[in-house]
VOPAGU-2260 file (C-alpha; in pm, 1 decimal, decimal comma):
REM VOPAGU-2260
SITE   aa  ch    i         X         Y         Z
SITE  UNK   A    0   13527,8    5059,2  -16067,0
SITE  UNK   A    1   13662,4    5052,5  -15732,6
SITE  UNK   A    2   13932,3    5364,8  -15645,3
SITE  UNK   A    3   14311,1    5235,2  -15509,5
SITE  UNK   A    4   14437,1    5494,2  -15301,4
SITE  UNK   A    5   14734,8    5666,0  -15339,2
SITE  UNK   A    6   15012,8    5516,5  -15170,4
SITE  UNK   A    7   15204,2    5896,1  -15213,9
SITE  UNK   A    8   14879,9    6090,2  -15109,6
SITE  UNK   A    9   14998,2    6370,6  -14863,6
SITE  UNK   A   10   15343,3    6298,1  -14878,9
SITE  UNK   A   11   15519,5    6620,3  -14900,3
SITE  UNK   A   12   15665,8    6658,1  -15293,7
SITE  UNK   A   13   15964,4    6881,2  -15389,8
SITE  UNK   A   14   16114,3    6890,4  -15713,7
SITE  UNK   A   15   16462,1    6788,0  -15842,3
SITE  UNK   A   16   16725,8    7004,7  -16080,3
SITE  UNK   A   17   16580,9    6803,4  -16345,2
SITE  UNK   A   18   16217,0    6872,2  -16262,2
SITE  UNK   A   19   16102,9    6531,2  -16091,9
SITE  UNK   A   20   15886,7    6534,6  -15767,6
SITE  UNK   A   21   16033,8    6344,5  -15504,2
SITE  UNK   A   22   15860,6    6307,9  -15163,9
SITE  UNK   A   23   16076,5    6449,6  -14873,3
SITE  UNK   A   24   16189,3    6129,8  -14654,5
SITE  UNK   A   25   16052,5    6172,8  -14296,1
SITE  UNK   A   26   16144,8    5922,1  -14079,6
SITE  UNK   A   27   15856,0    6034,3  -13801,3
SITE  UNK   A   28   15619,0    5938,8  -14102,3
SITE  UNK   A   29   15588,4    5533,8  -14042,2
SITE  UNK   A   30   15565,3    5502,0  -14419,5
SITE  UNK   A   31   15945,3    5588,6  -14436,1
SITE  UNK   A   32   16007,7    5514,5  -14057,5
SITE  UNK   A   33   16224,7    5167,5  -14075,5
SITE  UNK   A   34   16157,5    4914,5  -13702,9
SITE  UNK   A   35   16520,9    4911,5  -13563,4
SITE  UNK   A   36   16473,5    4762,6  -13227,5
SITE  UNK   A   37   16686,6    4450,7  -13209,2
SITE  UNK   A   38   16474,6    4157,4  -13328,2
SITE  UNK   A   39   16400,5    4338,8  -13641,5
SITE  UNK   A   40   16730,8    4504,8  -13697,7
SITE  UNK   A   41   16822,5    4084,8  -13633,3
SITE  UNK   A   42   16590,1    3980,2  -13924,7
SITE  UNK   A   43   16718,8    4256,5  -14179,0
SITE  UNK   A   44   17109,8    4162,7  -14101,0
SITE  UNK   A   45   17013,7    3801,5  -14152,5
SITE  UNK   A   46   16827,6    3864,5  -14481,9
SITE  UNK   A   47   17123,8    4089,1  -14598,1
SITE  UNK   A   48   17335,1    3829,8  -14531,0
SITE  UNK   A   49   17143,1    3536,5  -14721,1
SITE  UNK   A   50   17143,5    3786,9  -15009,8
SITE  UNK   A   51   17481,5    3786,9  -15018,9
SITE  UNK   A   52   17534,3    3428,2  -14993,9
SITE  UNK   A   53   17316,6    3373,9  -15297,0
SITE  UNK   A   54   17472,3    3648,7  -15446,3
SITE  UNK   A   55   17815,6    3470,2  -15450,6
SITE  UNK   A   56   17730,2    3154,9  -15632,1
SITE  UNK   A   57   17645,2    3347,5  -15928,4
SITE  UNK   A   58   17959,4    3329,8  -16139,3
SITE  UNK   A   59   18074,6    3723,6  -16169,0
SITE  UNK   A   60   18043,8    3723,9  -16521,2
SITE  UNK   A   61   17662,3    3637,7  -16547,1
SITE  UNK   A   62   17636,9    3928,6  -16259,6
SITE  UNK   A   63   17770,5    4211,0  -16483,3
SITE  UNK   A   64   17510,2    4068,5  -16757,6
SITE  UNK   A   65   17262,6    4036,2  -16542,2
SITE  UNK   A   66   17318,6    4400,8  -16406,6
SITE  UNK   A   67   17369,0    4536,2  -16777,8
SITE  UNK   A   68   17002,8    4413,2  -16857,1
SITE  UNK   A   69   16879,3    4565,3  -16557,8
SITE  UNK   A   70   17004,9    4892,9  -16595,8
SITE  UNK   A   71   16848,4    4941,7  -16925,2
SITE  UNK   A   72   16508,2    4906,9  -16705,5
SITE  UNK   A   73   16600,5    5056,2  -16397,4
SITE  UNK   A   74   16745,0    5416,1  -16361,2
SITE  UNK   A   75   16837,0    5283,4  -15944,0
SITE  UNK   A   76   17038,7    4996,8  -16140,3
SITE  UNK   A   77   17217,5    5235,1  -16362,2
SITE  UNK   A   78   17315,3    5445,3  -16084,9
SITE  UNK   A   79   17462,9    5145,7  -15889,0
SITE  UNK   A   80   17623,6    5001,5  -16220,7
SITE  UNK   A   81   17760,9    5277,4  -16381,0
SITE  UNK   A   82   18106,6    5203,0  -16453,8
SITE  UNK   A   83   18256,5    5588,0  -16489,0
SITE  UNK   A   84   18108,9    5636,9  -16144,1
SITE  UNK   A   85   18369,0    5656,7  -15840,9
SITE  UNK   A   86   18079,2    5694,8  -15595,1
SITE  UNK   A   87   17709,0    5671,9  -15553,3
SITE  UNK   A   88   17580,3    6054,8  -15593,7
SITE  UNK   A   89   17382,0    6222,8  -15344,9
SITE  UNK   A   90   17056,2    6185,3  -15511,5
SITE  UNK   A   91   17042,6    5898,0  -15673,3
SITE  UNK   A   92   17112,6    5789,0  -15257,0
SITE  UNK   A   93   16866,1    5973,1  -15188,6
SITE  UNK   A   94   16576,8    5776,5  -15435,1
SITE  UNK   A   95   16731,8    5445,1  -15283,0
SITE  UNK   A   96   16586,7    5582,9  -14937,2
SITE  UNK   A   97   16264,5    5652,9  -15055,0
SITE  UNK   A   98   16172,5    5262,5  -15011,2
SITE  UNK   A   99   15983,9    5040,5  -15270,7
SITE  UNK   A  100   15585,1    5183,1  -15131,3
SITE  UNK   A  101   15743,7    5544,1  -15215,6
SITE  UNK   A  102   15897,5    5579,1  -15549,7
SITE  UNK   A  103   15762,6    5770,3  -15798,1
SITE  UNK   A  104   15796,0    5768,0  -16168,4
SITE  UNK   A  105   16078,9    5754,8  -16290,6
SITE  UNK   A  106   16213,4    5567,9  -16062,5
SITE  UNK   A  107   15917,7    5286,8  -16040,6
SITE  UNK   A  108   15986,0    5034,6  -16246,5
SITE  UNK   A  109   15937,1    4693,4  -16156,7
SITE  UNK   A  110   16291,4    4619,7  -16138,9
SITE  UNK   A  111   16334,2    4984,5  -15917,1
SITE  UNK   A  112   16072,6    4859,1  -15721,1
SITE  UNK   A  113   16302,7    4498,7  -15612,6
SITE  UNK   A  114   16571,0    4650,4  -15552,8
SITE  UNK   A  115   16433,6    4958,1  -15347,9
SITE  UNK   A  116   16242,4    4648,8  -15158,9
SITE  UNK   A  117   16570,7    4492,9  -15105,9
SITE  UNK   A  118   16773,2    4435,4  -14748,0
SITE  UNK   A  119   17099,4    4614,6  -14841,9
SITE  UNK   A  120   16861,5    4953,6  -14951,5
SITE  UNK   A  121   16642,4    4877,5  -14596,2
SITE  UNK   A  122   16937,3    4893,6  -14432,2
SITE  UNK   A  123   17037,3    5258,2  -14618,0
SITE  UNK   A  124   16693,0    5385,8  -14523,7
SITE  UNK   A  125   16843,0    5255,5  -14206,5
SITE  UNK   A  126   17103,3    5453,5  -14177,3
SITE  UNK   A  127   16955,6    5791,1  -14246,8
SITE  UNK   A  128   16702,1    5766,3  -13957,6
SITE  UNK   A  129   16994,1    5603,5  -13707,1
SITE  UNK   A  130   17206,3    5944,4  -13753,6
SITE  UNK   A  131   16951,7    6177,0  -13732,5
SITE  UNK   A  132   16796,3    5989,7  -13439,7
SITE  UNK   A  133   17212,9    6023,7  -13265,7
SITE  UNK   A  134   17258,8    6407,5  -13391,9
SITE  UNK   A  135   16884,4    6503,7  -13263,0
SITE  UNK   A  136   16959,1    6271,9  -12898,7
SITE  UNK   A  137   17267,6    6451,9  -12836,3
SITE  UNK   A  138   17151,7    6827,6  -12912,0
SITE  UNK   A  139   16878,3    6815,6  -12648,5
SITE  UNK   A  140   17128,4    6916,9  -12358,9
SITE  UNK   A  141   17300,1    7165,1  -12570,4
SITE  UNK   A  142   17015,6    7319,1  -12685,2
SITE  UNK   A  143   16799,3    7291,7  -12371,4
SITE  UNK   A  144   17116,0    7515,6  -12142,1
SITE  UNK   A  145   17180,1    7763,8  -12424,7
SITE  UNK   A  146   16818,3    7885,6  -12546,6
SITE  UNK   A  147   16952,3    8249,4  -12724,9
SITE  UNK   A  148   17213,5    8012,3  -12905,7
SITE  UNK   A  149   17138,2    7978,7  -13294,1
SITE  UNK   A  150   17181,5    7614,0  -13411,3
SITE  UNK   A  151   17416,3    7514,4  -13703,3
SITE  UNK   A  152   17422,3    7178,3  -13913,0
SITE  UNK   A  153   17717,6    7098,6  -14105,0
SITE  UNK   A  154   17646,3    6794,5  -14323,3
SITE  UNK   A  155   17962,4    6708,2  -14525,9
SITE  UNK   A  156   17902,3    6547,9  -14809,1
SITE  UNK   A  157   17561,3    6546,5  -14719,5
SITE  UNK   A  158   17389,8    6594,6  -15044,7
SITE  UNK   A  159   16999,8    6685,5  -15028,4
SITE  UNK   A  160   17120,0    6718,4  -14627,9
SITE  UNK   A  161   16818,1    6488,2  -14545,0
SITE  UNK   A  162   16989,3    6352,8  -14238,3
SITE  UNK   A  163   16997,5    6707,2  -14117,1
SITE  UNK   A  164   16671,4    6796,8  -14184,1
SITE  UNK   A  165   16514,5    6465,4  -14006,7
SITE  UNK   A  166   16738,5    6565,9  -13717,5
SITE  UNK   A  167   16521,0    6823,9  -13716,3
SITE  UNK   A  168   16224,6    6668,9  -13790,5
SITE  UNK   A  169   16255,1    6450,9  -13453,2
SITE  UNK   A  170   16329,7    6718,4  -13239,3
SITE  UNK   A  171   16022,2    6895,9  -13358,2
SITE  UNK   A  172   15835,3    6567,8  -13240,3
SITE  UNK   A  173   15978,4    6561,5  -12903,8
SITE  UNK   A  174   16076,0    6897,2  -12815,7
SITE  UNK   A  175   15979,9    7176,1  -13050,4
SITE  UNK   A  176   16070,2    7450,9  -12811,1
SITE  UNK   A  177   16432,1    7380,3  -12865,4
SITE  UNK   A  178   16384,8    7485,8  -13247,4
SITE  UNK   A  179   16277,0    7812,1  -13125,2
SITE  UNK   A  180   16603,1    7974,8  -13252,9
SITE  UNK   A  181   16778,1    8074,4  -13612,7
SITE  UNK   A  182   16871,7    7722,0  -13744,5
SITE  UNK   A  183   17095,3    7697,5  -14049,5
SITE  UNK   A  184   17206,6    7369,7  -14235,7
SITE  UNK   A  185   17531,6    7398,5  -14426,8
SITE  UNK   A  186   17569,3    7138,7  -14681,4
SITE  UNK   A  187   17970,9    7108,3  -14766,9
SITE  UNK   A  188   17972,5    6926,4  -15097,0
SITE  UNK   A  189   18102,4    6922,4  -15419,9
SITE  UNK   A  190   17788,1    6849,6  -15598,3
SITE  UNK   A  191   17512,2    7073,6  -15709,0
SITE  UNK   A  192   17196,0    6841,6  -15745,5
SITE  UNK   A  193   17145,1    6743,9  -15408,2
SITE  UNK   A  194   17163,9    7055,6  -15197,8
SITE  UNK   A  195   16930,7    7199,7  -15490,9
SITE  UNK   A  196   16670,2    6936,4  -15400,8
SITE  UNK   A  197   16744,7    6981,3  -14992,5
SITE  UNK   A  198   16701,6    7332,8  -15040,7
SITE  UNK   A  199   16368,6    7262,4  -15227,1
SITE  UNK   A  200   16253,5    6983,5  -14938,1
SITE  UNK   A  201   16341,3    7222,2  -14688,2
SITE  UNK   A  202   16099,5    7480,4  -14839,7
SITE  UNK   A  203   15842,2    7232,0  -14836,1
SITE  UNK   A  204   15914,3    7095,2  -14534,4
SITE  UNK   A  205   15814,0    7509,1  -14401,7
SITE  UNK   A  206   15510,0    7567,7  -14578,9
SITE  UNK   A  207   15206,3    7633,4  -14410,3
SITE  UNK   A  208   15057,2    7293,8  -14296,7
SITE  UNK   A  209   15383,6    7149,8  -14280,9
SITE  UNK   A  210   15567,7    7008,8  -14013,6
SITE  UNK   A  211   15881,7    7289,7  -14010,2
SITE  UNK   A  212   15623,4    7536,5  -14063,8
SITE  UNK   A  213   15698,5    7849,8  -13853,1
SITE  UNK   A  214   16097,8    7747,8  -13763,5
SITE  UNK   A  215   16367,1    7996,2  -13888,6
SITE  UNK   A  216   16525,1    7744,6  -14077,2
SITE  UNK   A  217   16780,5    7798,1  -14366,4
SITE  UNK   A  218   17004,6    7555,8  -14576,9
SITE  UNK   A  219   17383,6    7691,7  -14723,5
SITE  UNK   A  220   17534,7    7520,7  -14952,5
SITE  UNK   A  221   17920,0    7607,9  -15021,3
SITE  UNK   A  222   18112,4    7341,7  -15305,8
SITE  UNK   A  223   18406,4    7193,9  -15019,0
SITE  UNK   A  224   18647,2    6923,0  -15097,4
SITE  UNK   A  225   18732,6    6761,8  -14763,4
SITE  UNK   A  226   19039,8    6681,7  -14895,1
SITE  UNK   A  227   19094,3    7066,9  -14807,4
SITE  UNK   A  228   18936,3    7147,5  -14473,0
SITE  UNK   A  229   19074,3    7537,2  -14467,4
SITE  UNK   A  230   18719,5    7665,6  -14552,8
SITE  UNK   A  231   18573,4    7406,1  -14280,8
SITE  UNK   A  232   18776,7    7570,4  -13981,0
SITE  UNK   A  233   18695,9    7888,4  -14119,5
SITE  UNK   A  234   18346,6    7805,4  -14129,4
SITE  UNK   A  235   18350,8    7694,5  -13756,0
SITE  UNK   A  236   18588,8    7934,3  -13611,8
SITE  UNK   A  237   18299,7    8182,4  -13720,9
SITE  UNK   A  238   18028,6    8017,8  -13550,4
SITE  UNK   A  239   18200,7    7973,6  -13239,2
SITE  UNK   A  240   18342,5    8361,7  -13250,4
SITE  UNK   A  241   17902,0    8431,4  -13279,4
SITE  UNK   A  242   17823,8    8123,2  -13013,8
SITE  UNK   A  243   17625,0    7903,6  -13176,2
SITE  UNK   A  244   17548,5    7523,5  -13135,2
SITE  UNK   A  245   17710,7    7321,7  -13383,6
SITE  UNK   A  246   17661,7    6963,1  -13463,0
SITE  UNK   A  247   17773,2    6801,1  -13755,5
SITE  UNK   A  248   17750,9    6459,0  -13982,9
SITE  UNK   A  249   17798,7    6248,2  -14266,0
SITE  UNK   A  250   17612,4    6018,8  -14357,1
SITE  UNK   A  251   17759,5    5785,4  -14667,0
SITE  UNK   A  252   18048,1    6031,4  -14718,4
SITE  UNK   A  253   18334,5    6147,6  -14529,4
SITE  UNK   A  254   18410,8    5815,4  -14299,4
SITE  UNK   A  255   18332,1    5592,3  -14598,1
SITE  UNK   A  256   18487,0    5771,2  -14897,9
SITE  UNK   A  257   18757,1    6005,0  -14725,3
SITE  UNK   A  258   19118,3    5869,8  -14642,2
SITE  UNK   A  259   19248,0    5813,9  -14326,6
SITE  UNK   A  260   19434,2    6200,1  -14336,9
SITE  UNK   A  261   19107,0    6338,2  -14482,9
SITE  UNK   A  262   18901,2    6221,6  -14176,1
SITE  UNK   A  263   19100,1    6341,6  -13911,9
SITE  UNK   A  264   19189,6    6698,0  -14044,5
SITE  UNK   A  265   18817,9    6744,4  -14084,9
SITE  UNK   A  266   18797,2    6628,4  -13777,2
SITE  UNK   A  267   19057,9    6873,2  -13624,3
SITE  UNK   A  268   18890,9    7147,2  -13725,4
SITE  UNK   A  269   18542,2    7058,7  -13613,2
SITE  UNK   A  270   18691,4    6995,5  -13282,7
SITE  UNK   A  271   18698,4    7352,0  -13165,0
SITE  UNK   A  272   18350,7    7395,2  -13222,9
SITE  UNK   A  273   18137,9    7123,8  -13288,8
SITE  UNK   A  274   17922,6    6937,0  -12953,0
SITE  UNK   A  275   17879,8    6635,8  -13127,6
SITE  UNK   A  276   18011,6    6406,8  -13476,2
SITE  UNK   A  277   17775,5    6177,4  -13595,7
SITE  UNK   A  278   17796,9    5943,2  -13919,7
SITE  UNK   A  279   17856,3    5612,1  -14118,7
SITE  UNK   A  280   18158,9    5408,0  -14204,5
SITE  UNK   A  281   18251,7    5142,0  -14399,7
SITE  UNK   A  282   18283,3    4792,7  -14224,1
SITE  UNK   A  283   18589,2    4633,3  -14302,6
SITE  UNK   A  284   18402,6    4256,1  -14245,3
SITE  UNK   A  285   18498,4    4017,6  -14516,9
SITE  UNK   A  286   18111,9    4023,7  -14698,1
SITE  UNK   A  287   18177,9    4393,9  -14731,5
SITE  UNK   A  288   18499,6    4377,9  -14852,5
SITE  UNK   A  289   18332,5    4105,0  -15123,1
SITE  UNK   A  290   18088,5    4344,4  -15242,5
SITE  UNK   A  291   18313,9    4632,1  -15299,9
SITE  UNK   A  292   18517,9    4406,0  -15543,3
SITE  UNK   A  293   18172,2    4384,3  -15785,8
SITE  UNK   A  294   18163,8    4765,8  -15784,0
SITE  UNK   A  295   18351,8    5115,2  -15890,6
SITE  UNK   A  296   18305,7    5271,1  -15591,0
SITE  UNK   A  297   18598,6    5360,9  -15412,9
SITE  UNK   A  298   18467,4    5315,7  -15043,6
SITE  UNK   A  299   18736,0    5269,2  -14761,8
SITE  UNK   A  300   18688,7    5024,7  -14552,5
């Protein structure tokens, strides 16, 4: 009987809270990398788009059936259904990343394997490798003029913090001798599952073989609220009293979940510190708008 290969064979595994064994998303890997010049960025808006359309002349009630059945087959379904949820958690983002080639079990049933296939999740995966790809583009200068300067991540909201850690992951590509420096990721978050898995990808991500392997590279994760920033502009008054290169993000959290007041007192006290901001938002086009009236979420346009 002829062999298939393993579609997950030498991706780099780390294990959740809960004991699954994700692969760690690296978007310099082309199996998670996602083609974003403009012609193909064109054809996954379009298809996104005709989704939508299609979407909308289902009548809403055979939707929330529809979605009900699925759930009971898909554990990426239940995550985007659930009805107590006021947001989609860090790693159940995280899975949705992973694309449809990469999922493994539990997460690869055949319904989990449509909808990780689908536009809206490509365009997730998207998002992931455009922020890292902006943080990692605008550290070079810092980093190249300031090489006894220790680097420091803050990812709020940031969940397994894989944004961060593919920041890093590109850099090491291009220019590895900027990593040669103490390196710390803080993940500012209320939840406890993600930064448990980052933590865990990040040690994988430094074994021997690996592509981190060598870097003094540490992840921090303190519970933060950014509804109350005091710890944040503690946090960075620190770093800049010791001189180190900040950068910081959020990607799907602060600028699509935080109010107005939320985003700029984080913002206030980043500014003392932090070289660069990167992150996502919420469009406030009328398709988005649409969508967020078929889920809990309470995203802010």
């Amino acid at each position: 009987m002829q062999q298939t290969e393993n579609p997950h064979r030498d991706l780099i595994p780390a294990a959740t809270r809960e004991g699954h064994i994700l692969p760690v998303i690296d978007v310099t890997d082309p199996r998670f990398a996602v083609p974003d010049d403009p012609e193909s960025l064109s054809k996954l808006l379009d298809a996104a788009a005709e989704q939508e359309r299609r979407r909308r002349r289902v009548p809403a009630f055979i939707t929330r059936l529809m979605l009900k059945g699925a759930a009971k087959r898909s554990l990426l379904v239940r995550a985007i259904s659930n009805p107590d949820a006021t947001y989609l958690d860090g790693l159940s983002t995280y899975v949705m990343k992973l694309g449809a080639d990469n999922l493994p079990p539990p997460y690869n049933s055949p319904v989990d394997l449509r909808v990780a296939a689908s536009p809206h999740l490509t365009l997730l995966r998207l998002r992931t490798q455009q922020v890292a790809r902006l943080v990692a583009d605008g550290l070079v200068e810092h980093l190249a003029g300031n090489d006894a300067a220790s680097l420091h991540l803050i990812n709020i909201g940031g969940g397994p913090a894989i944004d961060s850690m593919n920041t890093l992951l590109l850099l090491n590509r291009s220019q590895r001798h900027l990593l040669q420096r103490p390196i710390v990721i803080h993940v500012l978050d209320l939840d406890e599952a993600g930064p448990f898995f980052g933590a865990n990808a990040l040690t994988a991500l430094k074994a021997q073989g690996a592509p981190l392997a060598g870097l003094d590279i540490s992840l921090n994760h303190r519970r933060y609220n950014w509804n109350e920033p005091a710890a944040l502009k503690s946090l960075v008054g620190e770093l800049v009293a010791a001189g180190a290169v900040i950068a910081a993000s959020s990607e799907g959290g602060l600028f699509e979940y935080g109010s107005d007041a939320a985003v700029v007192a984080n913002l206030v006290a980043l500014r003392p510190g932090a070289r660069l901001v990167a992150g996502s938002v919420t469009s406030a086009d009328e398709s988005q708008r649409r969508r967020l009236t078929m889920t809990k979420f309470k995203l802010i346009p």
